[in-house]
KEKE-106594 format. One record per residue (C-alpha): residue number from 1; residue in one letter; x, y, z. Coordinates in steps of 0.2 Angstrom, whole numbers, plus 2048, in hexadecimal, padded with zeros to 3 digits. Each point is the difference from the previous one (the first is absolute). Layout:
# KEKE-106594
r torro:NUM&lovex:a&X:X&Y:Y&Z:Z $
...
***
This chain:
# KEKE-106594
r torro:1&lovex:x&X:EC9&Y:370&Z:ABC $
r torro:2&lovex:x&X:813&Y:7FF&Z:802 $
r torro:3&lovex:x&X:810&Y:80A&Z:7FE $
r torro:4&lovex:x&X:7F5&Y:810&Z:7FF $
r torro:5&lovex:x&X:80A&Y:811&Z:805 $
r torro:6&lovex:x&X:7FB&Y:80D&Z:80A $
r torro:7&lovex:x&X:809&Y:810&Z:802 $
r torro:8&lovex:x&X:7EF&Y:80E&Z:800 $
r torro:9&lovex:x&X:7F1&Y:7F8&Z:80A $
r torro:10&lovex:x&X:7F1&Y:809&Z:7F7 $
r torro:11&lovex:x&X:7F2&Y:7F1&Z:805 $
r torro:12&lovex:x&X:7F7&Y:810&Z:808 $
r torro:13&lovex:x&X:800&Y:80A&Z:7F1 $
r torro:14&lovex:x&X:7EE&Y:805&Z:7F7 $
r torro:15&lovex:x&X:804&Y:806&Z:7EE $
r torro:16&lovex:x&X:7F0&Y:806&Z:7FE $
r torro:17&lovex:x&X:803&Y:80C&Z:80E $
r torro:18&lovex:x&X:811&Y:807&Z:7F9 $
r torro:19&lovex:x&X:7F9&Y:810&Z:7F7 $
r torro:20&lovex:x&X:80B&Y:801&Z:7F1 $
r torro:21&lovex:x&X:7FB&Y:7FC&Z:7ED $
r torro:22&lovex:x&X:80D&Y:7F3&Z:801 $
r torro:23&lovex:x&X:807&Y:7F6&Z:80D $
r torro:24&lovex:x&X:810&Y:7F6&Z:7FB $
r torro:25&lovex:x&X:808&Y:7F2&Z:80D $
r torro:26&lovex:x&X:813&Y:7F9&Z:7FE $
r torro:27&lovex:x&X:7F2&Y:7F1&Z:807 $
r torro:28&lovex:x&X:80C&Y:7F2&Z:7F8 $
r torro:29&lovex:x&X:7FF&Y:7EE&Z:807 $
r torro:30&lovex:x&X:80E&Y:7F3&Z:7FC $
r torro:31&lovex:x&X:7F6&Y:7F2&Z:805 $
r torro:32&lovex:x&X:7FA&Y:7EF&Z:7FC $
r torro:33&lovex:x&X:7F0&Y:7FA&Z:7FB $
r torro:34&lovex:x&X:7F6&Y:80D&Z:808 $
r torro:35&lovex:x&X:7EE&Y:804&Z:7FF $
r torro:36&lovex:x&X:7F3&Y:80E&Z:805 $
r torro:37&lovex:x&X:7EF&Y:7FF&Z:803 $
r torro:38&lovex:x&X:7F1&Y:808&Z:7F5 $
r torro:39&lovex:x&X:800&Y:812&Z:807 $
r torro:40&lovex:x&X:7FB&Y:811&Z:7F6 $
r torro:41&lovex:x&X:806&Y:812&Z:802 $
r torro:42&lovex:x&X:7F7&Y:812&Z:7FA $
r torro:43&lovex:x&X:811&Y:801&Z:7F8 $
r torro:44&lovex:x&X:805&Y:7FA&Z:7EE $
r torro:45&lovex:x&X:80F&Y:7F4&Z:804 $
r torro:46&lovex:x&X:80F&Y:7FD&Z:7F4 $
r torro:47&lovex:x&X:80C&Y:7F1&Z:805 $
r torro:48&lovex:x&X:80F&Y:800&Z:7F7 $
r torro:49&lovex:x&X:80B&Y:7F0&Z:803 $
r torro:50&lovex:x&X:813&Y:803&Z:7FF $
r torro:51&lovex:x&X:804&Y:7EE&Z:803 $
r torro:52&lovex:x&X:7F5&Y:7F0&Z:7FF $
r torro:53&lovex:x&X:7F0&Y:7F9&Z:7F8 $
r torro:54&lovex:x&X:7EF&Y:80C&Z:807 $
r torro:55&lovex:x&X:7EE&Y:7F8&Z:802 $
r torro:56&lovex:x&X:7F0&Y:80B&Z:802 $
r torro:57&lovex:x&X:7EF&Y:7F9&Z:7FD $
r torro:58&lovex:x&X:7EF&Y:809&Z:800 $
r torro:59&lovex:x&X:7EE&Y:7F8&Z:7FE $
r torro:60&lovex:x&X:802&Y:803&Z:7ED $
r torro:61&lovex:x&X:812&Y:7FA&Z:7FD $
r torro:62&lovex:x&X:812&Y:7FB&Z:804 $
r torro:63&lovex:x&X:810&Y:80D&Z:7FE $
r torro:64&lovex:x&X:812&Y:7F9&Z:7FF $
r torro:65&lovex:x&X:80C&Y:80E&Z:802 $
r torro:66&lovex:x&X:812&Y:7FA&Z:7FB $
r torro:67&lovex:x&X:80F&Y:80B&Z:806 $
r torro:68&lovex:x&X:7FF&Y:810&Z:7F7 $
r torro:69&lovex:x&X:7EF&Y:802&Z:7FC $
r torro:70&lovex:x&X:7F4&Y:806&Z:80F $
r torro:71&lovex:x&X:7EC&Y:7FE&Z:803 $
r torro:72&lovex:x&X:7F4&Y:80F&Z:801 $
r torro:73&lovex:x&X:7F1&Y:7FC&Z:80B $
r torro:74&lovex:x&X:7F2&Y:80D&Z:7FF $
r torro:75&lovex:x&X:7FA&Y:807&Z:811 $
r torro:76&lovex:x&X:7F5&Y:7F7&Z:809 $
r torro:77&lovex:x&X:801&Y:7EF&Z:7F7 $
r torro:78&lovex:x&X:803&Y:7F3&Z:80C $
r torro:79&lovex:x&X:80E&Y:7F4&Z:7FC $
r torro:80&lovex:x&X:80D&Y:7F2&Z:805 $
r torro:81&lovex:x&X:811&Y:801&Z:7FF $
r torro:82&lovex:x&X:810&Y:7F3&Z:800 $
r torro:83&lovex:x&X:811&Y:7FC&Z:7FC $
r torro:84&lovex:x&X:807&Y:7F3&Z:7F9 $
r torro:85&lovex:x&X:811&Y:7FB&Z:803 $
r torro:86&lovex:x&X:80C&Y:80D&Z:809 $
r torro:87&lovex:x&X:7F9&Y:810&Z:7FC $
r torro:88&lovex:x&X:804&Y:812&Z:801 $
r torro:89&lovex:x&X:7F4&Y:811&Z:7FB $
r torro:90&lovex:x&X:7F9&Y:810&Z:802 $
r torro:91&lovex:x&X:7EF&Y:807&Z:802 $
r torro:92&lovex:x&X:7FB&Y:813&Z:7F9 $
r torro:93&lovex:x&X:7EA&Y:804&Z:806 $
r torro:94&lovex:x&X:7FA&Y:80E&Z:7F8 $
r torro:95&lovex:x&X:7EF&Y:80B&Z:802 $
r torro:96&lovex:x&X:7F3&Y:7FA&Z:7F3 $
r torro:97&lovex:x&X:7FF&Y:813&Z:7FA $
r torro:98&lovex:x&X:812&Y:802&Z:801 $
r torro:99&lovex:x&X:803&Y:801&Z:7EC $
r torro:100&lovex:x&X:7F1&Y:7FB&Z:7F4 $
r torro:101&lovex:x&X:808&Y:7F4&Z:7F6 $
r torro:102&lovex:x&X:805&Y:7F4&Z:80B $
r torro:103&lovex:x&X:7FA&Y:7EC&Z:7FC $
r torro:104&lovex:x&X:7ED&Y:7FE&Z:804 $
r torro:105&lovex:x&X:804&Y:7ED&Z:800 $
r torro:106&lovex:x&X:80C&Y:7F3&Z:80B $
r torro:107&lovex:x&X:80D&Y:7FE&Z:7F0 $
r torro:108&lovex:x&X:811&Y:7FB&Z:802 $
r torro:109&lovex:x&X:80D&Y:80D&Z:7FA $
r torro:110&lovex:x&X:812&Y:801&Z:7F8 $
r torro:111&lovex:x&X:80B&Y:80B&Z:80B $
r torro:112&lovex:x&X:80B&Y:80B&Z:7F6 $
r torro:113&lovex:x&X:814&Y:804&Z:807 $
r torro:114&lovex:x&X:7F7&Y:813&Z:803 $
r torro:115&lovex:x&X:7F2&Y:7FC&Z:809 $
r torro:116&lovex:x&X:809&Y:7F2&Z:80B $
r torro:117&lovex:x&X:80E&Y:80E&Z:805 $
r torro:118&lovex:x&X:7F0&Y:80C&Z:803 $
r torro:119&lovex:x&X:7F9&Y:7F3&Z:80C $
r torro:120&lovex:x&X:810&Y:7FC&Z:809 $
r torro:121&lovex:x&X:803&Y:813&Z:802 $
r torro:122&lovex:x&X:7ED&Y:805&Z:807 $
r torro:123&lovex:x&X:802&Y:7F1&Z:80A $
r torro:124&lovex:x&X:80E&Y:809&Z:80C $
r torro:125&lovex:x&X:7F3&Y:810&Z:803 $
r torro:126&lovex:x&X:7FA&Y:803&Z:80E $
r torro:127&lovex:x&X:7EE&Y:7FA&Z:803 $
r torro:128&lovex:x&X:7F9&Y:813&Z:800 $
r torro:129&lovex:x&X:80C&Y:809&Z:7F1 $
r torro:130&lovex:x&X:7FE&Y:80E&Z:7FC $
r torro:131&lovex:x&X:7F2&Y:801&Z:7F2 $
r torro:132&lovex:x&X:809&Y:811&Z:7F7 $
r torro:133&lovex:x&X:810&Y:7FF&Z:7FA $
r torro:134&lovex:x&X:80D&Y:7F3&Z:7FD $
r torro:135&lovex:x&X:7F9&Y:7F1&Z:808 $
r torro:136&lovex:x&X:7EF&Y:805&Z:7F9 $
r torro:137&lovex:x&X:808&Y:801&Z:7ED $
r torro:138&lovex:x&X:805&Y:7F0&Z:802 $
r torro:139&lovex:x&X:7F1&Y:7FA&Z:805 $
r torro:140&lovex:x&X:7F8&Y:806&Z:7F1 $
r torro:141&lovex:x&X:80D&Y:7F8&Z:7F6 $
r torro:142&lovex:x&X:7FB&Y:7EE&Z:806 $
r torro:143&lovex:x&X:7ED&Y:803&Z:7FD $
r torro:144&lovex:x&X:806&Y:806&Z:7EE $
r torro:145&lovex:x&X:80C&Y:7EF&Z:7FC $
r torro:146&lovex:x&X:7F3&Y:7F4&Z:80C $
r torro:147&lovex:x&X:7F0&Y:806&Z:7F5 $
r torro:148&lovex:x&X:80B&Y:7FF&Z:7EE $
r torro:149&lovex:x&X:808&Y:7ED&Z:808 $
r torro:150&lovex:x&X:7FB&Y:7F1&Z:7F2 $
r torro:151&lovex:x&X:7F5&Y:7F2&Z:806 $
r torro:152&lovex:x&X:807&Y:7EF&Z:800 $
r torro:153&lovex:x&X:7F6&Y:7F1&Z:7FA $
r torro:154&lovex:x&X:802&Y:7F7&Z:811 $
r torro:155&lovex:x&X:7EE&Y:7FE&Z:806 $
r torro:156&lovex:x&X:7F5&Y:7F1&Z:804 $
r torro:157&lovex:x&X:7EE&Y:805&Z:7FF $
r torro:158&lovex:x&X:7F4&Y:7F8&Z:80A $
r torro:159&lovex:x&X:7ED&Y:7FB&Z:7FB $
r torro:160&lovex:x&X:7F3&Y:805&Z:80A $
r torro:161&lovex:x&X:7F3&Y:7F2&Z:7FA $
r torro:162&lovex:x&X:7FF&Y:7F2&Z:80E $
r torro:163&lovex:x&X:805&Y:7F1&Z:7F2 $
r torro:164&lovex:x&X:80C&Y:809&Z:7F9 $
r torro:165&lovex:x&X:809&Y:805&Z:80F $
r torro:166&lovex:x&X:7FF&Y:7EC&Z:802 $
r torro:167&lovex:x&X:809&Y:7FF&Z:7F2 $
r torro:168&lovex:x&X:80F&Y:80D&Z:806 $
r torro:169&lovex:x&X:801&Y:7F5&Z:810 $
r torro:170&lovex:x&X:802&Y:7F1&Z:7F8 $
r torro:171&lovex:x&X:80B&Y:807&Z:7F6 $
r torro:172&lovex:x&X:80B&Y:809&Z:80D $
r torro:173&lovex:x&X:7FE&Y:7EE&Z:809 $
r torro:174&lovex:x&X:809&Y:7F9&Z:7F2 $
r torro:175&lovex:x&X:806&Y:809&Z:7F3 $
r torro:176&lovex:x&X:809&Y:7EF&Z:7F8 $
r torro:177&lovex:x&X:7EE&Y:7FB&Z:7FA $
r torro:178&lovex:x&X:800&Y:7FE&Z:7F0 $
r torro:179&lovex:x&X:7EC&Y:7FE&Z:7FE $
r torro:180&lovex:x&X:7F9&Y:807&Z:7F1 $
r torro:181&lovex:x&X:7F6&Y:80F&Z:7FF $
r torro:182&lovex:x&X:7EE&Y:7F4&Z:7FC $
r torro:183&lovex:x&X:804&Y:7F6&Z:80E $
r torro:184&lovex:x&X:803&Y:80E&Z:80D $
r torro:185&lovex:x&X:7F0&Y:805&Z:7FA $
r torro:186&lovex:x&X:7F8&Y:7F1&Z:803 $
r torro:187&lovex:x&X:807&Y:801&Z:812 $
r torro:188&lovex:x&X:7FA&Y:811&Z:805 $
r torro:189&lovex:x&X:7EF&Y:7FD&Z:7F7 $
r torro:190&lovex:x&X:7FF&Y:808&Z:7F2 $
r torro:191&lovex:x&X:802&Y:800&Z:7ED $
r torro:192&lovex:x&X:812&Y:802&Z:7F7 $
r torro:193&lovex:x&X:7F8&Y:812&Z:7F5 $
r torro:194&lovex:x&X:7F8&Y:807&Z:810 $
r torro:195&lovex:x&X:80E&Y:7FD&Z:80A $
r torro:196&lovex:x&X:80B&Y:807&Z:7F3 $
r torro:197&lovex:x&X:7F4&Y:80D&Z:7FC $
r torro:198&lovex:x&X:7FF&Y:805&Z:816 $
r torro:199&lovex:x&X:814&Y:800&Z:801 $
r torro:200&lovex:x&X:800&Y:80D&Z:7F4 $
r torro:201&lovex:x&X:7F3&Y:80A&Z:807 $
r torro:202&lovex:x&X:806&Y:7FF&Z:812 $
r torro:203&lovex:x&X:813&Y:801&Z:800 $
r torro:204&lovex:x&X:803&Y:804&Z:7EC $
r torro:205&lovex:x&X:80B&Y:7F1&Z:7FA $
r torro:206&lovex:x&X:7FC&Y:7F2&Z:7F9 $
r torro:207&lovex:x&X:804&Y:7EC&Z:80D $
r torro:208&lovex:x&X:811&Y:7FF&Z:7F6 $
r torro:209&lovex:x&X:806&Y:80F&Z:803 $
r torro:210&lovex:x&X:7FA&Y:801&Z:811 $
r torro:211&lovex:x&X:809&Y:7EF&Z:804 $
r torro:212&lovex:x&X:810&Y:807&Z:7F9 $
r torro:213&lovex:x&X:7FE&Y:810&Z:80A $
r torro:214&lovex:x&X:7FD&Y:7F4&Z:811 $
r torro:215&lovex:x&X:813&Y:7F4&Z:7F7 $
r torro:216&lovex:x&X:807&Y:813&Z:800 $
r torro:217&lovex:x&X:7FE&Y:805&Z:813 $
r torro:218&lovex:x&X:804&Y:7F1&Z:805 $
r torro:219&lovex:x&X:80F&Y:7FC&Z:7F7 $
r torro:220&lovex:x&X:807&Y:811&Z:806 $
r torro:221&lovex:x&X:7FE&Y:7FB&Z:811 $
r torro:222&lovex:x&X:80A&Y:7F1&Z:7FD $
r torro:223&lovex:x&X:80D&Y:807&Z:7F8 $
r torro:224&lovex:x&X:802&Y:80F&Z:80C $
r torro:225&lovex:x&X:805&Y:7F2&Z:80E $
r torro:226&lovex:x&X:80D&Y:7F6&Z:7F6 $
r torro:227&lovex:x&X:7F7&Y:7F4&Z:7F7 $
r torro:228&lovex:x&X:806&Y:7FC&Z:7ED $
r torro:229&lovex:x&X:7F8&Y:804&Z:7F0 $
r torro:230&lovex:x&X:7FF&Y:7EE&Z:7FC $
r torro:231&lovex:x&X:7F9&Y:7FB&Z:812 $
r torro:232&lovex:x&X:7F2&Y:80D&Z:800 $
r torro:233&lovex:x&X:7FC&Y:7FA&Z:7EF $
r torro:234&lovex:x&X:7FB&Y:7EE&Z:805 $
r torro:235&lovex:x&X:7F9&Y:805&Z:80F $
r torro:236&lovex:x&X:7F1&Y:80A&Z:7F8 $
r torro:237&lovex:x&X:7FD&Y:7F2&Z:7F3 $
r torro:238&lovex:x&X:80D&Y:804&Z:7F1 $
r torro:239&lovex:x&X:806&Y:7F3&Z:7F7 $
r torro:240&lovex:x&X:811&Y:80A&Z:7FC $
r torro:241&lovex:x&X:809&Y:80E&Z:806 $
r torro:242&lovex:x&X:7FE&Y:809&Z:7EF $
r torro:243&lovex:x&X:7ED&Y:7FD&Z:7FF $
r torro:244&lovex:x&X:801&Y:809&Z:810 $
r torro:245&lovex:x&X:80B&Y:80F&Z:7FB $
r torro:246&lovex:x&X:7F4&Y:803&Z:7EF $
r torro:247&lovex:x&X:7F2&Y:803&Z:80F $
r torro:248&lovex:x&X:80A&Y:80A&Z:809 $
r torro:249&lovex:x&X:808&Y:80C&Z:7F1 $
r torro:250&lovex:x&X:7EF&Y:803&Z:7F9 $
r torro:251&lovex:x&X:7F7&Y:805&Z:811 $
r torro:252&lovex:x&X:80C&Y:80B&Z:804 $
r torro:253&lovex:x&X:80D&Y:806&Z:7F2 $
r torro:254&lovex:x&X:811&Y:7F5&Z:805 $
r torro:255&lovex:x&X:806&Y:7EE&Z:804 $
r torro:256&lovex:x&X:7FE&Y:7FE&Z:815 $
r torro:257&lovex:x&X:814&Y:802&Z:801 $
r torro:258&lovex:x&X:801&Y:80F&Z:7F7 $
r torro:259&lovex:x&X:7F1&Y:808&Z:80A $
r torro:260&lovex:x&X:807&Y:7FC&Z:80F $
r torro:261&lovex:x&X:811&Y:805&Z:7FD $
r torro:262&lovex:x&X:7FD&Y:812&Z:7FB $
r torro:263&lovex:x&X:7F3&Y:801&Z:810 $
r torro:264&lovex:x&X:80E&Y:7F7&Z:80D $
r torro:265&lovex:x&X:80D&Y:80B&Z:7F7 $
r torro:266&lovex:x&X:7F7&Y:812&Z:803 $
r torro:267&lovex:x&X:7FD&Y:7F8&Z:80F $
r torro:268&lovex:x&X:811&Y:7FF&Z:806 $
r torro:269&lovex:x&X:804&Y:815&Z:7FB $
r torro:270&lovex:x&X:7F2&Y:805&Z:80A $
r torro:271&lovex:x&X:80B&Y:7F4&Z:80E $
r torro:272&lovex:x&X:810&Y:808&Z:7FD $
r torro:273&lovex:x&X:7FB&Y:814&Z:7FD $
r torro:274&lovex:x&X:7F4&Y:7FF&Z:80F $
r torro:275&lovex:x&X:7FF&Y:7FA&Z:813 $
r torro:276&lovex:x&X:7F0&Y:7F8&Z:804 $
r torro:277&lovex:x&X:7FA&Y:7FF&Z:812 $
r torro:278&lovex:x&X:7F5&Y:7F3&Z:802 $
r torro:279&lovex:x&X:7EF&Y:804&Z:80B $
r torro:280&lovex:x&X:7F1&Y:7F4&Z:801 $
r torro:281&lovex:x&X:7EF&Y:806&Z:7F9 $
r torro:282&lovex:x&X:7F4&Y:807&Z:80E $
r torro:283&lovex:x&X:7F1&Y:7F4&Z:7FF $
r torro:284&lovex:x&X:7F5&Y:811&Z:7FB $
r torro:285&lovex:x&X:80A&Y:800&Z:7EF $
***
């Protein structure tokens, strides 16, 4: 890990010991290329990323978290975390019985200017607020605009079926493999209807989508660090930098540049209407 900042050592601190509904850390790392190991808390976890391209992976799937949206991880599911490129973000646990309608599911969720301001403000209480009055209004504010916070389309399910989990692998291995789908089912051993007909059941999208989905993440990560449209393009197989941009507008609404540039440009507000200290996540988070 290299050029983290630390300015608030917390590698001691157990959330699940903090007894407030919600615990909110200025916990931001501007760092590159960092990664945390599988680890699970009692807490539901949010991890909003101001700056940087966010990686969380479960047994049942892959989360990219680009800047401006956050992840919420339901207590006691264990996870990985990791940044890619340089980085910077803030984490928000919450009691599972802290407000019923929370996310039952890791989703991947659009962070609105409110609730981003909410999280920056809880994230300068002091560990045990007061639960009544202001501190405690505020609170409640947040559960309010967390629970009502879309979901973003940014999710890699994973199958739970050893072949097809073969598949994902190989995919992941190389995701420039053009292989039809009747040959990648020939390959994990199987027939092209029942694997088609076990994707659906298992991770509900069909292999084209679910390979578009795997071109979506990656090309994010790419992007995030520097690398041109054009570039990423040929690198996951396209023949053309437009072919490529079609993908990319109909997985997730806008053309890569445009994506990017309203998340990079929300990105620097956040920079210049608020001071960041950076603190490394303990190893418990």
């Amino acid at each position: 890990m290299s050029d983290t900042v630390f300015r608030e050592p917390v590698a001691s601190l157990d959330v699940d010991s903090i007894s407030r509904p919600v615990v909110a850390l200025s916990a931001s790392m501007v760092s590159k290329d960092w990664e945390q190991a599988k680890h699970h808390h009692r807490k539901a976890q949010l991890l909003y990323s101001v700056r940087g391209i966010l990686n969380c992976e479960i047994e049942d799937g892959v989360w990219i978290v680009p800047p401006q949206c956050a992840i919420w991880i339901p207590g006691d599911l264990s996870h990985s975390a990791r940044g890619s490129g340089e980085t910077e973000c803030y984490c928000l646990f919450v009691e599972p019985d802290a407000t019923p309608d929370l996310p039952k599911t890791c989703c991947t969720i659009s962070v609105s200017p409110l609730l981003r301001e909410l999280l920056l403000k809880a994230a300068g209480f002091p560990k045990l607020y007061a639960c009544e009055g202001r501190e405690g209004r505020l609170i409640a504010t947040l559960l309010d605009e967390l629970s009502a916070a879309p979901v973003e389309s940014l999710h890699l399910p994973m199958p739970r079926d050893a072949r097809l989990r073969r598949l994902a692998q190989m995919l992941l291995a190389d995701p420039t493999d053009k292989t039809s789908m009747g040959d990648w089912a020939i390959r994990i051993g199987m027939s092209e209807r029942s694997m088609s007909r076990l994707l659906l059941h298992e991770i509900g999208m069909s292999f084209g989508r679910w390979r578009r989905q795997l071109h979506v993440i990656l090309s994010l990560q790419r992007l995030t660090k520097g690398e041109s449209v054009q570039t990423v393009a040929l690198e996951l197989g396209y023949e053309s930098a437009s072919g490529f941009v079609t993908m990319f507008r109909k997985a997730v609404g806008k053309p890569p540049a445009r994506y990017l540039s309203d998340r990079m440009a929300s990105a620097l507000i956040v920079g210049e209407s608020v001071s960041v200290p950076g603190i490394m996540f303990p190893d418990q988070v």
